[in-house]
N, C-alpha and C positions, 0 to 999 in steps of 0.2 A: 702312222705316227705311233712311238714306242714309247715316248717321254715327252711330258708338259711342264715345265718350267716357267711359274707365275709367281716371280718374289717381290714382293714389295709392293703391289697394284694396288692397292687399298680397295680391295674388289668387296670386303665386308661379307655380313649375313645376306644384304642384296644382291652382290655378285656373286654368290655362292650357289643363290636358286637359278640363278640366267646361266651358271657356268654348267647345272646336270644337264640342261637342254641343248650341249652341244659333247657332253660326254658320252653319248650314244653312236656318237659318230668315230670314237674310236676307239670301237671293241679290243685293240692289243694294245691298248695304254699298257707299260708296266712300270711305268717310273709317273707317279705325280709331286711333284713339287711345290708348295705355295707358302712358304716361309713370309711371314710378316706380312699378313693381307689385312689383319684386324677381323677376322673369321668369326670369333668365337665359339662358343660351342655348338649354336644353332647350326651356324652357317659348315661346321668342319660335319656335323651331324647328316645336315641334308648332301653336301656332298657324299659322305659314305654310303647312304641308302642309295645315291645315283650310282656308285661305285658298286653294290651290292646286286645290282639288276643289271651295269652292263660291262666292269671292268673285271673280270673274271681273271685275268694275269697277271692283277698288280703286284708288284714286289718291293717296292719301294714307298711309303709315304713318307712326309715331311712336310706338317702341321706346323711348323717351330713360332715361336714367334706370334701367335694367334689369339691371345687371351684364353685360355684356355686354363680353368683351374682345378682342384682337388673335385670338386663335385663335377664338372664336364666331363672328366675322366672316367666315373662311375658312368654317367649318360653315355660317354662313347664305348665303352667295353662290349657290350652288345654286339655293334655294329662292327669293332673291330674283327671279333672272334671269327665274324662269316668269311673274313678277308684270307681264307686257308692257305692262299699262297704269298702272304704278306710274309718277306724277309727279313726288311727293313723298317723302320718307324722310327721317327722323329720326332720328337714331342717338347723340345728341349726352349728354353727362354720363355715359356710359358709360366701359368702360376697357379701353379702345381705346389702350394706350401703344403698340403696337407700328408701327413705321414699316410692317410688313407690313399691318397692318390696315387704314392709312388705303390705302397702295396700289391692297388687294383693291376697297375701296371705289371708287378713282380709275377701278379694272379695271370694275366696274360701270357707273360715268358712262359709258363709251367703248362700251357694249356699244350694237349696233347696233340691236338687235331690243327695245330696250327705249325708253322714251316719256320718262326721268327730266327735268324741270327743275330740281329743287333736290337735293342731300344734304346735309341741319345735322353736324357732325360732330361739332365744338368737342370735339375727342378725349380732351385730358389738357394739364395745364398745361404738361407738358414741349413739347407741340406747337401754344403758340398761333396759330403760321401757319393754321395748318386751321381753318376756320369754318365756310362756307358754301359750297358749289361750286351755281352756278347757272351756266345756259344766256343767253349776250348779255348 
């Protein structure tokens, strides 16, 4: 299995910890998908640490949708950055109002050690400048 597509499951911070204990099982995930699970940051948090010890090829995430806001974005950078072959990110209809948040996010586009082409952001109505930040 190369892609996992779980949108809308209202799988939560609870299904988020039942979801690492079958993420072991597919060490060539490179596409994960879970748009509008109601995640938060805990739950988007503990998946990436599962993601940091066994999905080694992801290219794709898409967090959208998850509660996810200005301060989750600082707590997730960390975990992000490990994601060296992350192309793609998604982070968009979440609520990301703070100018710090898109920042951290900018802070990641620049990171050297990382592979990103796109970040969807479309952060918060107050900040319809921010969309898409892609590569050329």
């Amino acid at each position: 299995l190369e892609s996992l597509k779980l949108s809308g499951n209202g799988l939560k911070e609870s299904g988020a910890t039942k979801m690492t204990a079958l993420l072991h099982y597919f060490p060539n995930l490179t596409q994960l998908s879970l748009p509008g699970n109601g995640l938060g940051v805990a739950g988007v948090q503990t998946l990436l640490i599962a993601s940091l010890q066994n999905l080694k090829h992801l290219r794709h995430l898409d967090v959208s949708g998850n509660k996810i806001d200005g301060a989750g974005v600082e707590a997730l950078i960390p975990s992000l950055k490990a994601l060296t072959h992350l192309q793609h990110l998604d982070v968009s209809g979440n609520k990301i109002e703070t100018p710090t948040g898109v920042a951290l996010l900018e802070g990641l586009w620049n990171n050297d050690d990382m592979h990103l082409e796109s970040i969807r952001v479309w952060a918060h109505p107050r900040y319809e400048g921010v969309g898409l930040i892609t590569r050329g």
